[in-house]
C-alpha distance (Angstrom), angle and dihedral (degrees) to the residues before:
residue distance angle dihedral
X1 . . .
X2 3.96 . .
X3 3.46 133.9 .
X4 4.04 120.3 -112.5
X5 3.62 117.1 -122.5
X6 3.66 98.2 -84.8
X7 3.69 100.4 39.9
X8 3.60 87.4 79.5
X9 4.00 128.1 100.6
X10 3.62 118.9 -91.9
X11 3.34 93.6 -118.1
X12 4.17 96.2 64.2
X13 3.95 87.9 64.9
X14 3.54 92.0 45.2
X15 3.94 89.7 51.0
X16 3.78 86.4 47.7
X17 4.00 91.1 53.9
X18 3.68 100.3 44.4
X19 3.73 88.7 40.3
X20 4.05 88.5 50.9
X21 4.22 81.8 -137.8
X22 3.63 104.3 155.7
X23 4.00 131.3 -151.0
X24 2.83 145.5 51.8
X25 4.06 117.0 -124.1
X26 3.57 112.0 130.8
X27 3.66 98.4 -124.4
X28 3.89 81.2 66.2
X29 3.78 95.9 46.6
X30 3.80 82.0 46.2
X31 3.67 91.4 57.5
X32 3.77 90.4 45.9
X33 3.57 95.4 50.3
X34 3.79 90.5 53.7
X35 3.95 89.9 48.9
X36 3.77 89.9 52.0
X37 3.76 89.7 45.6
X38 3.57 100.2 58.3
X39 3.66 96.2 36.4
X40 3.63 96.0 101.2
X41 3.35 95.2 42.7
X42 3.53 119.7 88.1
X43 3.68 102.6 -135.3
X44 3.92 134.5 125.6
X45 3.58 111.5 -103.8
X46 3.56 133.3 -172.9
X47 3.74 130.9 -154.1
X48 3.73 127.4 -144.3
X49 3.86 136.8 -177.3
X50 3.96 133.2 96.9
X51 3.49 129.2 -58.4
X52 3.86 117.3 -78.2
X53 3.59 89.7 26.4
X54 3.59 98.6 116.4
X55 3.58 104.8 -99.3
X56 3.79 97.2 148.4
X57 4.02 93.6 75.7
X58 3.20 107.2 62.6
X59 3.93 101.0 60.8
X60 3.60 79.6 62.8
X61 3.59 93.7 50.5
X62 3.53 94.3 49.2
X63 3.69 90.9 53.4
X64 3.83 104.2 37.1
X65 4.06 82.7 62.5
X66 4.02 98.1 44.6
X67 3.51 136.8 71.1
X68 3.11 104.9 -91.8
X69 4.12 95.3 61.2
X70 3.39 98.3 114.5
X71 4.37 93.4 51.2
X72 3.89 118.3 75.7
X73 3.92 119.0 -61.9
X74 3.90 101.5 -151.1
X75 4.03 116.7 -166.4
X76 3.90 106.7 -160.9
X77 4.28 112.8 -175.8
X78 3.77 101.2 -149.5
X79 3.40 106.4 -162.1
X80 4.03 94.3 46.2
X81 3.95 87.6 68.6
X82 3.53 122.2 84.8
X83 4.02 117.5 -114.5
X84 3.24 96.0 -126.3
X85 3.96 96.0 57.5
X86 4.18 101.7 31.1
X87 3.73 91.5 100.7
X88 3.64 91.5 48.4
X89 3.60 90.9 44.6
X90 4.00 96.5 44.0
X91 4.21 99.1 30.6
X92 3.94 104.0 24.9
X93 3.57 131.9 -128.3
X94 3.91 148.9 -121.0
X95 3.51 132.3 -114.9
X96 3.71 109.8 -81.9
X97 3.62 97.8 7.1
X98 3.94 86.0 128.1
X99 3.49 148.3 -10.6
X100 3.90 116.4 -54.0
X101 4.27 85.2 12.6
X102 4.02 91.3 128.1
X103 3.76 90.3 163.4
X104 3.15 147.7 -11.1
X105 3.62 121.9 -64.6
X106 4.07 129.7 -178.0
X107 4.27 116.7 -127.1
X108 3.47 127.7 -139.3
X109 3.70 98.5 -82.1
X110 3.50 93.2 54.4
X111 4.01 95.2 50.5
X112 3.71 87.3 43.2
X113 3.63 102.4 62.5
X114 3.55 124.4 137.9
X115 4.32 83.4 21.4
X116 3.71 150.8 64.9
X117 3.76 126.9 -67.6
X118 4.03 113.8 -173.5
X119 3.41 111.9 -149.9
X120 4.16 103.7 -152.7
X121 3.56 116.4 -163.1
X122 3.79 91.1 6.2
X123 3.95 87.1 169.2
X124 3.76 82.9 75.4
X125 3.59 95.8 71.9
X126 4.10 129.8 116.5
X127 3.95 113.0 -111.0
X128 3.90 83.3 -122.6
X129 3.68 89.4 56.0
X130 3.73 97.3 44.7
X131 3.76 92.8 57.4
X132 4.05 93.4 57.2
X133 4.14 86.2 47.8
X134 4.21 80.7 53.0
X135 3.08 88.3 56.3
X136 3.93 102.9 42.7
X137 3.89 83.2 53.8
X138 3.42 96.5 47.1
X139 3.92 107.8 42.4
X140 3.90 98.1 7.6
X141 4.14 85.9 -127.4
X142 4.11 122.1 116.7
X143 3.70 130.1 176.6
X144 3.99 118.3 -133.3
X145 3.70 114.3 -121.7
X146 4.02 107.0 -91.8
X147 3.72 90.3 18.5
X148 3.85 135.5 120.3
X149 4.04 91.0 -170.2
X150 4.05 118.9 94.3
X151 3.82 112.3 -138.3
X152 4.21 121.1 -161.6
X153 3.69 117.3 -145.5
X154 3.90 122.1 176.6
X155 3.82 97.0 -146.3
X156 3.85 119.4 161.2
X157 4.02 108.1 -136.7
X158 3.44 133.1 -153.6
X159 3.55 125.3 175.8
X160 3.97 145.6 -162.4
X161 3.75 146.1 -157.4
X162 3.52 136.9 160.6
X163 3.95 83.0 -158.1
X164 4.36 128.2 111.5
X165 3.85 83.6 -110.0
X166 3.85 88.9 -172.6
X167 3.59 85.2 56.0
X168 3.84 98.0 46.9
X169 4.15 90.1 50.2
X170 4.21 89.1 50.5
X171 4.10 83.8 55.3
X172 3.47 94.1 44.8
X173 3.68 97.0 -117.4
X174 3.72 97.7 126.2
X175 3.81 132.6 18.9
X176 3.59 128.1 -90.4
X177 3.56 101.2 -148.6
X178 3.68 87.8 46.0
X179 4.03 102.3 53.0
X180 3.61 79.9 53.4
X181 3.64 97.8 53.9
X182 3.70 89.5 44.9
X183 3.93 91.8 43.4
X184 3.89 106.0 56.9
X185 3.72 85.5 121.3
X186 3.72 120.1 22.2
X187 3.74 125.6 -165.7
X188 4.10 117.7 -160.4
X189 4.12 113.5 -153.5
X190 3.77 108.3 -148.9
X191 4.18 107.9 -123.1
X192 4.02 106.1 -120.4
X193 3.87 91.7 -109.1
X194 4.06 83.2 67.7
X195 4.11 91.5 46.3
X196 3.87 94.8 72.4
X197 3.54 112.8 170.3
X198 4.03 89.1 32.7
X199 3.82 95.6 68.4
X200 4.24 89.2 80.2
X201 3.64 93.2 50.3
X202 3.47 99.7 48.7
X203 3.63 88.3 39.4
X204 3.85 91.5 59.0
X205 3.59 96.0 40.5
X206 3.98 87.1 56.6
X207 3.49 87.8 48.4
X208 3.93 93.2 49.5
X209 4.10 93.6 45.4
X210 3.91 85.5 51.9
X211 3.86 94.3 53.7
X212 3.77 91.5 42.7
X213 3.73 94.0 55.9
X214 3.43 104.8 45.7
X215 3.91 96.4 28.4
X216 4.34 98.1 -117.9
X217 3.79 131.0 140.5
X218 3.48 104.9 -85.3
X219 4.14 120.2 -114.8
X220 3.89 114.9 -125.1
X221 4.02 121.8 -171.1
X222 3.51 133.8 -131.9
X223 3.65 137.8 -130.0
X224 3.73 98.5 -86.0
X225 4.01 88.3 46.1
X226 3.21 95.6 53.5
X227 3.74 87.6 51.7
X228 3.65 92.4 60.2
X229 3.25 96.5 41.8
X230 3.60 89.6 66.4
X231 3.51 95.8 33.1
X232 3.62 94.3 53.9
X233 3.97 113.6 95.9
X234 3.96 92.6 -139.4
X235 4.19 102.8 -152.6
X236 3.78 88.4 -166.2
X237 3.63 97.5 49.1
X238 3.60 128.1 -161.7
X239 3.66 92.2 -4.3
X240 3.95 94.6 48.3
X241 3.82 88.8 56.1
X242 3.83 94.4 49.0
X243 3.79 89.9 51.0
X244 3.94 91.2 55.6
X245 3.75 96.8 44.6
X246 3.55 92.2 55.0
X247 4.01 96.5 45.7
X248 4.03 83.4 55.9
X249 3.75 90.5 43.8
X250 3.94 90.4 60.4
X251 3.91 100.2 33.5
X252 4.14 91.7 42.1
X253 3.87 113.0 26.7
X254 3.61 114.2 173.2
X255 3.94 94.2 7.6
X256 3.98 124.9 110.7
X257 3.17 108.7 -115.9
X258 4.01 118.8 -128.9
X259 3.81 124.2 -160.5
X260 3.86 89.0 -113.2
X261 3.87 77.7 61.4
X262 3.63 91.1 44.7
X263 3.61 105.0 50.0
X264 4.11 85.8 63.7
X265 3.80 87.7 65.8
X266 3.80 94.5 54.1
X267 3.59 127.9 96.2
X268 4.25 101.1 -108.1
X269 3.81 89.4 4.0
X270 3.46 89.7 -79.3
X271 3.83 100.1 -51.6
X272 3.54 134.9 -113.8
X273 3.91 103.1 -53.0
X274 3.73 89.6 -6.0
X275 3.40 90.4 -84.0
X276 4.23 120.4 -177.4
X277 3.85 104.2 -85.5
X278 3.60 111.6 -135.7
X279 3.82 121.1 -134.9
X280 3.64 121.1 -169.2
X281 3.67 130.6 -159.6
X282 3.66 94.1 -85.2
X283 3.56 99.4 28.3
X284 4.02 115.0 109.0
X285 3.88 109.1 -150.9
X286 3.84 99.1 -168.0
X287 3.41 123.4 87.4
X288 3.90 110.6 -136.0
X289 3.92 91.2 171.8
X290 3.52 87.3 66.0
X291 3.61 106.2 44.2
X292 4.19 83.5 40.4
X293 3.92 87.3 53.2
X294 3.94 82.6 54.3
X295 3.74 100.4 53.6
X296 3.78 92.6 48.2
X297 3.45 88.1 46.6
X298 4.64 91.3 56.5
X299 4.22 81.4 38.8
X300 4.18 77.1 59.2
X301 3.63 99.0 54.7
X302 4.02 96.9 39.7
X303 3.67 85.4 55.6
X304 3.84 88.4 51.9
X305 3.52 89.3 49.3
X306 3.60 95.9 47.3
X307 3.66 95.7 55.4
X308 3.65 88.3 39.3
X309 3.49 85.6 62.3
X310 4.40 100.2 40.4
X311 4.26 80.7 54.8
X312 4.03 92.7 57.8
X313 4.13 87.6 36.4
X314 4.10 84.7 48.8
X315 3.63 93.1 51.7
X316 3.63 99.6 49.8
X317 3.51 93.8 44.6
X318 3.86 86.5 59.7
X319 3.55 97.4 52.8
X320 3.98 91.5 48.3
X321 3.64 98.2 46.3
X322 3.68 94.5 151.2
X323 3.97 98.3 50.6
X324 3.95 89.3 49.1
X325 3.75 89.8 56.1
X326 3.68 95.2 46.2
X327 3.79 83.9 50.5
X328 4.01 101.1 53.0
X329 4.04 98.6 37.4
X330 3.92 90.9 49.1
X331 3.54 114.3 103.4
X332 3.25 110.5 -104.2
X333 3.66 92.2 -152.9
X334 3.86 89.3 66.6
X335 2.86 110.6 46.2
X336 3.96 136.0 30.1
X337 3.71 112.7 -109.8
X338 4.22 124.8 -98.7
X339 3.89 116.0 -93.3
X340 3.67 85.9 -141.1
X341 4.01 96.4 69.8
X342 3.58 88.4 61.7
X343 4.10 116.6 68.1
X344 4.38 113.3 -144.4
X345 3.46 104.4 -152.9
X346 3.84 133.3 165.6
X347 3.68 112.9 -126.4
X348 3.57 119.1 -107.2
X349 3.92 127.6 -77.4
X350 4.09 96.1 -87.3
X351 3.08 128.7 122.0
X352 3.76 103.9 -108.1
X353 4.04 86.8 91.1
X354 3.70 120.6 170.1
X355 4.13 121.3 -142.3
X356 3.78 108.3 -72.5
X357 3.89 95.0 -109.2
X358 3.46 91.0 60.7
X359 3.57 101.6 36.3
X360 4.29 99.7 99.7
X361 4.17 105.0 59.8
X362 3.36 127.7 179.1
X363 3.94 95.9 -109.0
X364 4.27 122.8 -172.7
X365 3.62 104.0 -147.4
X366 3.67 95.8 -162.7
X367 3.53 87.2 83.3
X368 3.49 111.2 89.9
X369 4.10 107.5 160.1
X370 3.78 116.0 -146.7
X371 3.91 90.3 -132.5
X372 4.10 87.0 70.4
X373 3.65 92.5 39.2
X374 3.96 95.1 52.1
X375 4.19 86.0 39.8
X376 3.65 87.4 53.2
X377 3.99 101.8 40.6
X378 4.11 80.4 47.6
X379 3.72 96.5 55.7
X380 3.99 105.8 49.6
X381 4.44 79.7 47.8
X382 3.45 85.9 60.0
X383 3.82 95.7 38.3
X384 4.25 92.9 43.0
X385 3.83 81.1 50.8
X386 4.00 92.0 51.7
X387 3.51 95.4 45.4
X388 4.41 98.4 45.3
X389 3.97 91.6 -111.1
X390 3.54 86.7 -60.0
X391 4.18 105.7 154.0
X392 3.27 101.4 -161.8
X393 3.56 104.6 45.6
X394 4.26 88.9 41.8
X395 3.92 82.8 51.6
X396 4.10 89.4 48.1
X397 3.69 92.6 47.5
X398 4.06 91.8 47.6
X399 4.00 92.7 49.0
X400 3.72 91.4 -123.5
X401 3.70 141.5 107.6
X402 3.53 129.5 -82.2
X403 3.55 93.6 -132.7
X404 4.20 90.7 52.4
X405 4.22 84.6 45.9
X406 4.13 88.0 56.5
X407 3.48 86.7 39.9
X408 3.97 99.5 53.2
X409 3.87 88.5 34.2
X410 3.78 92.6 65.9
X411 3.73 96.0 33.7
X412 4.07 81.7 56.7
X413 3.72 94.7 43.7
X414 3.63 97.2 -124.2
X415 3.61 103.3 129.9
């Protein structure tokens, strides 16, 4: 039977808040609890669950709340390190024990002593390599690569894989007597799909860290979005979900986001049923045509505004012909030149904001580069060509007027 939310120790909240894990779902809390449990016990541990779940926190959990807190916590990526230089890397090596060895240099378990070391994707790991870590489990001793001379370190380890470990010891891939060294206590992370009602929170406290840092409106979401966030099975997890919020933070800052809006952000627009999408090694699951597509489209609009802006400069210069001629045959070496030749404006309403004390700049709108102009004249082609000539609809899709669409159509020549 589990606990409710408030039959748990003190100590699992705490871990949540110094951890910054958020939610609430009990097979989270459970996972917590477990963390917290074994904490002061010095055991191996190994922790399971998909990737993006979240594994990475609770090594630290289990050793911000042991013994060992105040030694080194050492977080070692196993399948980001070569083969050929893991044992190096995890067990050290003498001078001269290969090539490019020009001294002596300690490895992890050695500069760990007395700590933790988490061992993340420890399914990655050579056979060779996985018979010195039996043995650093077992007896505590290792032998530096290119030396005769057995060290002891009392390192705590705790492990994690988003691998069927079962699986990988039945193919031989990793060693039996090994996964059940590392696994004397095993902790399972829920996947998000599993976490329900924690998929809005985290999604708006992404969505508040994004505006924080880079000083934006912050997005909220509706009803309906927060019904597909939850109903959404999320492959990549935690990670996945943090990538989408902060794509709609930049494209949409300050709107509320709908699920309309949301399904956009999703890998097949959601899919039929909002089925799991599955990505495969080579597969790319982000859609840079679309978010490209969305740039050019805000590159649109400042151009609008831009010439918006030469048209009002154009007709005041007319009606002041005298002061403008005063202004371009003074000598600029004289005298400083008039505020009222250069146009402050505040960029338009897109996302891409900039902090608020830098958001008016003194901006000459003669310049017009030929980069933006070809960008531009490229993107309503492509758009005309979308939309079968149509105007209206091209103008529609660009979020600009018809009249500005003529108007750039025969500036461009396309007609």
């Amino acid at each position: 039977m589990e606990l409710e939310h408030l039959d748990y120790p003190p100590q699992v909240v705490q871990a949540k808040q110094r951890f910054g894990i958020i939610g609430n779902s009990p097979a989270l809390m459970e996972s917590v609890a477990r963390a917290v449990q074994v904490a002061p016990i010095d055991l191996s541990v190994l922790v399971t669950g998909e990737s993006g779940s979240g594994k990475e926190f609770f090594p630290k959990i289990i050793h911000g709340f042991s013994s060992r807190k105040h030694a080194r916590y050492i977080a070692v990526n196993c399948g980001a390190i070569p083969e050929g230089t893991i044992d190096s890397e995890l067990f050290g090596h003498e001078k001269g024990a290969f090539t490019g060895a020009v001294s002596t240099r300690k490895g992890y378990f050695e500069e760990a002593d007395g700590g933790t070391i988490f061992l993340d994707e420890v399914a990655e790991l050579p056979l060779t390599t996985q018979a010195r870590l039996l043995r650093v489990l077992e007896s505590g001793e290792f032998i530096k690569v290119g030396s005769s001379t057995v060290q002891r370190a009392n390192v705590r380890i705790v492990a994690a894989t988003n691998v069927d470990m079962v699986r990988a010891v039945s193919e031989g891939r990793f060693r039996e007597d090994l996964y059940y060294r590392l696994s004397t206590v095993s902790i399972s992370i829920p996947p998000l799909r599993d976490r329900g009602a924690d998929i809005p929170l985290l999604a708006r406290k992404f969505a508040a860290d994004f505006a924080e840092r880079y000083t934006m409106p912050r997005i909220t979401f509706d009803d309906t979005a927060r019904q597909l966030l939850m109903a959404y099975r999320w492959p990549g997890n935690v990670r996945q979900l943090k990538n989408v919020v902060e794509q709609m933070a930049l494209f949409h800052a300050g709107d509320n986001i709908d699920s309309a809006m949301l399904r956009t952000y999703l890998p097949g627009n959601g899919g039929a049923g909002l089925a799991p999408v599955h990505v495969g090694a080579g597969d790319n699951p982000h859609d840079y045509a679309l978010e490209r597509e969305m740039l050019l489209g805000m590159i649109v609009r400042l151009q609008q505004q831009i010439d918006s802006l030469r048209e009002r400069l154009d007709h005041t210069s007319s009606a002041h012909t005298p002061f403008v001629d005063t202004v371009e045959t003074r000598d600029a070496a004289s005298a400083p030149v008039q505020s009222s030749s250069i146009v402050k404006f505040e960029p338009f309403c897109s996302p891409l904001r900039v902090p608020a004390q830098e958001r008016v700049r003194d901006v000459d709108v003669s310049a017009s580069p030929t980069t933006l102009e070809e960008t531009e004249r490229e993107t309503i082609r492509r758009a005309l060509e979308r939309n079968g000539g149509r105007r209206k609809a091209t103008a529609a899709e660009l979020n600009i007027s018809e009249r500005t669409l003529y108007r750039k159509i025969k500036e461009y020549g396309m007609e």
